[in-house]
C-alpha positions in Angstrom: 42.3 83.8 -11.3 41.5 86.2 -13.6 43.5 88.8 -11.8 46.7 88.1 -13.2 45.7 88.4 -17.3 44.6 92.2 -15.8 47.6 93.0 -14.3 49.5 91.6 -17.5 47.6 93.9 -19.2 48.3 96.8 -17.2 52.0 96.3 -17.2 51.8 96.1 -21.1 50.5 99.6 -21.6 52.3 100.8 -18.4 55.5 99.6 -20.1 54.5 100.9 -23.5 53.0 104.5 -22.3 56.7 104.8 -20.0 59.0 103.7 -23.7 57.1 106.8 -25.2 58.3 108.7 -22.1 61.4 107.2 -22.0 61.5 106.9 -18.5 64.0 104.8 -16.1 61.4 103.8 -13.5 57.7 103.4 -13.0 56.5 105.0 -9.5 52.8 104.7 -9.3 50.0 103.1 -11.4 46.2 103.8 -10.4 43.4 101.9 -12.1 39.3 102.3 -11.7 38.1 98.9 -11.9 34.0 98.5 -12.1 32.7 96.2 -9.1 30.8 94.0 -11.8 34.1 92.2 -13.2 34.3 91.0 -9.4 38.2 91.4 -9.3 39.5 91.2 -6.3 41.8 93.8 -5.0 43.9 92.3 -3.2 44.9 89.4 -5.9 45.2 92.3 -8.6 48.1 93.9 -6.3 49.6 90.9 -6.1 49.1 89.8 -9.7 50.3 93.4 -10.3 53.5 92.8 -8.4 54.3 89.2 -10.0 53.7 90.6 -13.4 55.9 93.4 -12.8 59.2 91.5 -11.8 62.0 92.5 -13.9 60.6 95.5 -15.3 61.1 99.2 -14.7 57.5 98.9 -13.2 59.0 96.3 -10.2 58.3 98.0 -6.8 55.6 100.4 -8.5 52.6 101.2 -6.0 49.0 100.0 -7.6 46.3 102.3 -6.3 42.7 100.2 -6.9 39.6 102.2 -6.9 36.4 100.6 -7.3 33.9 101.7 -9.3 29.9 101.1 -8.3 27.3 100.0 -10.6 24.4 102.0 -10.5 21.5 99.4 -10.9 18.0 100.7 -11.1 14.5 99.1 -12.0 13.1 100.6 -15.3 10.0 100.6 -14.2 9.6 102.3 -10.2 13.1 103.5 -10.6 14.4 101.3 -7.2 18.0 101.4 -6.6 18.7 97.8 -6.3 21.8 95.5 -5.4 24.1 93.5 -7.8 22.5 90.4 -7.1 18.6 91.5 -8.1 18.0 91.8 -11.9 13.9 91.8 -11.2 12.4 94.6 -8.9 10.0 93.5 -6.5 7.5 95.4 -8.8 8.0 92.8 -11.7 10.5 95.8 -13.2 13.9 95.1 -14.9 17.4 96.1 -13.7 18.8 98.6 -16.1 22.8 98.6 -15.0 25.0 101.5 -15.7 28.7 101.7 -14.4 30.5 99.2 -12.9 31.7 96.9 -15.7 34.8 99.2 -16.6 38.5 98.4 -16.2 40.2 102.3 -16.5 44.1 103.1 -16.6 43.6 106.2 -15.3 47.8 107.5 -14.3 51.0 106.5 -14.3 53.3 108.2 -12.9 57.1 107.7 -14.2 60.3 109.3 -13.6 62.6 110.2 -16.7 
């Protein structure tokens, strides 16, 4: 389960970015993560909420968007699916998005 070295890593910078901040609790914690690292959502929340026992970050809400990958043939230019790296016209997939994992906000309160 890769899930949980995620959310341990999310807690580390959530906990480091709220020190600078000096804030007493973490409230919310949203994170873009790219369909291509095939997380699960639902085991990153609860990674997210094992990881987060004891800290000021307990009981913090984890929003999850996920983000697309845009996979197109190089050749015809054919949107095609996750699972097709070879176009139907003998083309190769050229993938952009999708493998990211983005902190995007925290929100604390001092």
């Amino acid at each position: 389960m890769h899930e949980m070295s995620f959310a341990e890593a999310i807690i580390r910078n959530v906990l480091r970015f709220a020190e600078e901040k000096q804030a007493k609790t973490v409230t919310s914690v949203r994170v873009r993560v790219g369909e291509l690292l095939l997380i699960n959502p639902e085991q990153l929340q609860f990674c997210f909420s094992v990881a987060s026992k004891g800290t000021i970050a307990e009981g913090a809400k984890l929003e999850i968007s996920v983000e697309r990958a845009d996979i197109r043939c190089l050749l015809c230019g054919r949107e095609l699916s996750k699972d097709e790296m070879l176009c139907e016209c003998g083309g190769f997939a050229q993938v952009k998005g999708g493998k990211d994992f983005i902190l995007e906000s925290v929100v604390v309160e001092v």
